[in-house]
N, C-alpha and C positions, 0 to 999 in steps of 0.2 A: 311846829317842832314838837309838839304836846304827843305828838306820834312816831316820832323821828328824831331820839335823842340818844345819849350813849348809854343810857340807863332804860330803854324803851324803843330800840331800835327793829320798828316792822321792818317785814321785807327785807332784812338786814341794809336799812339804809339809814343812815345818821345824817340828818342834814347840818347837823350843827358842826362839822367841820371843814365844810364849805364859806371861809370867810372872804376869799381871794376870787377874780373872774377866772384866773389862770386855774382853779384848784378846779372850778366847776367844768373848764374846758377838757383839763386832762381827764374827766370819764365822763366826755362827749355821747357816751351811750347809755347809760344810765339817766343822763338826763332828758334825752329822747324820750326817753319812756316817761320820763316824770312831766314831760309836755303833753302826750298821750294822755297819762292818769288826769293831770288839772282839765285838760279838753272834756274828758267823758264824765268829768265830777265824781270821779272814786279818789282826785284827793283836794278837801279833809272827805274821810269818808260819811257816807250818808248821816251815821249816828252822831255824828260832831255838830257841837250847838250852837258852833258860829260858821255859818256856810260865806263863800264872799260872793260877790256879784258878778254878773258877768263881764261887767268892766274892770273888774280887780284880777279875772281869771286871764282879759286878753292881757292885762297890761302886762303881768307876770309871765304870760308865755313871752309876747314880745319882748323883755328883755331878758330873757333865756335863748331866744332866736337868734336875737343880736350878739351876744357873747358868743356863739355858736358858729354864726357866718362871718364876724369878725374873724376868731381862729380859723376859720378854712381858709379863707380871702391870705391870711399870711404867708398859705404854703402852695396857693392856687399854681397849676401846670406842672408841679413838683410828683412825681413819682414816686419817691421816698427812695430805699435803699432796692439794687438789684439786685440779686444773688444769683452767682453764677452756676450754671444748669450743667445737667449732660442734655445729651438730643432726647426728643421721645424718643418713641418706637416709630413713628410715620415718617419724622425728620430720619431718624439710621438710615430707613429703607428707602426713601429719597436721593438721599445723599449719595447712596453707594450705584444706587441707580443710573447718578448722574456722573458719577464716575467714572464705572465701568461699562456703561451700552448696555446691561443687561439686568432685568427687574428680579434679582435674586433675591429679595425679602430674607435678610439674614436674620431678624425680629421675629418669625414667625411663632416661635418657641418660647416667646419672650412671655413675663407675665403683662397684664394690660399696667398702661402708666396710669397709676393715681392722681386724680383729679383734686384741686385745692379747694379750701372754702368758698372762692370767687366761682368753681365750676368749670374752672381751665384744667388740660391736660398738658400744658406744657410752663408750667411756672416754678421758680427755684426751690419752692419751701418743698413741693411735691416729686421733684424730679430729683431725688437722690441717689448715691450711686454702695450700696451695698457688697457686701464681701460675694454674696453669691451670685448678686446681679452682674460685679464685674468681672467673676469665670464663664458668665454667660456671652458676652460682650467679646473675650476672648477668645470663648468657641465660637464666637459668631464672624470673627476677623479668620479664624480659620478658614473657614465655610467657603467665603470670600475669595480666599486664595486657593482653594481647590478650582474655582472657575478658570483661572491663569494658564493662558496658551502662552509661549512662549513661539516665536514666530519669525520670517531671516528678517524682517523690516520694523522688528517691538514687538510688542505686549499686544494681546488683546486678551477678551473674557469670553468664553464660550458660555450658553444659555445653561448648560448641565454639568456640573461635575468632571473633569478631567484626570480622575483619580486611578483608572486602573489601565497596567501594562498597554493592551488592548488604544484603549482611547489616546494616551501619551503618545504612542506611537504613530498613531492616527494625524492626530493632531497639530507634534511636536516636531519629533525625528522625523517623519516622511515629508512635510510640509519642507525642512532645510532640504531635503534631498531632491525633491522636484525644483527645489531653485538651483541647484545647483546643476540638475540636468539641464531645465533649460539655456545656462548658461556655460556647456558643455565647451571648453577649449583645448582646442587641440595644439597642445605644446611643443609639437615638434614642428607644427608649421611657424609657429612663434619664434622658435631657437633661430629656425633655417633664414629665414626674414629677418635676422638680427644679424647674422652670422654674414648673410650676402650684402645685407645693408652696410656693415663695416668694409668691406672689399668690394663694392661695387666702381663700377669702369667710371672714368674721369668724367663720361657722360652725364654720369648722375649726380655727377659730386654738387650739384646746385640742388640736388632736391631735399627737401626736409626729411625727418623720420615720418612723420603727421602723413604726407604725402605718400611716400613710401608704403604706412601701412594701410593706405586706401587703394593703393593699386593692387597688393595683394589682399586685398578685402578683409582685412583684419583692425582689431579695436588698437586705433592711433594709442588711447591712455595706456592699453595691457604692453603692447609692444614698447612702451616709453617706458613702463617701468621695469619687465623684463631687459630691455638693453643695460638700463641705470644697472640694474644688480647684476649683470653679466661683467659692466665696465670696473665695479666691485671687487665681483672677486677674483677678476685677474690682477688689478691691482695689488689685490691684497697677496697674492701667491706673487710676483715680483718685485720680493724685497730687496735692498742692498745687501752687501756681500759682509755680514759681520753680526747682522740681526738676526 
């Protein structure tokens, strides 16, 4: 301590307030080093007139080793504290990937995520979310929904931008409307088939509507629900006499 006191503190190290094992554990890393120095004999340093042996150098590491692997051993498998993250930039463009069917990389513009002391690119202390990082984030949820078709059976994401007259059209409006051609019904055969279905000969009176509208080759559900709302609004236009 003739080198290492509060009145002569090399290296700005004091050993003289290390009385406790606990006091030496908590700057676990400085005393690392000071196992390195006794190891390589820079401490006491060469000029000091009392050198120790090599036996006083192991004994002294060894019970600085054990203080050392004692404190670890107390917190062994323990992680310490999490902290909650955003995504990288690899994880966004993943994520939305997996999303949406389509490899949009809305990160592209992004700055690179900052790597931690450990050399990770995705750890809490490095992944933080900034005022301009998170207008960027926003234009990038933009971006996203520019891919959005809108479609007669849902959603899906086309590979490119669906942003202008032209492509909506394409994509959007004309897509409802080829489904609705191929599903093209012709309503007056529907009425007529309702209309004869109600006044048909005693003959038929055992056949269903179902039946009915496969003889005249028509969809049994549309014809079911066209009758319902035919049987509707006659009802509804034969009210009693005061209503």
């Amino acid at each position: 301590m003739s080198c290492h006191n509060r009145e002569e503190a090399r290296g700005e190290l004091d050993l003289t307030r290390y009385q406790k094992s606990n006091e030496v554990t908590a700057h676990f890393r400085r005393w690392n080093s000071i196992i390195e120095f006794i190891r390589d004999g820079k401490m006491p340093p060469e000029d000091a007139k009392r050198q120790p042996t090599i036996e006083e150098r192991n004994q002294v590491v060894a019970v600085i080793e054990k203080l050392l692997l004692d404190e670890a051993l107390k917190n062994a498998g323990d992680p310490g504290s999490i902290l909650p993250r955003r995504l990288s930039n690899t994880e966004y463009d993943l994520s939305v990937r997996d999303l949406t069917g389509v490899d949009i990389r809305p990160t592209r513009d992004f700055p690179a995520d900052p790597a931690g002391g450990e050399g990770f690119d995705n750890t809490g202390e490095a992944l933080t979310m900034s005022p301009s990082l998170m207008r960027k984030y926003l234009g990038a949820a933009q971006d996203v929904s520019h891919h959005l078709v809108l479609k007669p059976d849902g959603i899906t994401f086309a590979p490119f931008p669906v942003t202008s007259y032209n492509e909506q059209k394409k994509l959007t409006e004309q897509a409802i409307i080829d489904f609705y051609q191929r599903y093209d019904v012709q309503l007056c055969d529907y009425l007529e088939a309702a209309w004869r279905y109600q006044h048909r000969t005693d003959g038929d009176r055992g056949i269903s509507l179902d039946e009915w509208a496969q003889r005249n080759e028509l969809s049994p559900k549309y014809l079911a629900r066209l009758a319902e709302f035919r049987r509707t609004v006659i009802a509804g236009t034969l009210k009693p006499e005061g209503m």
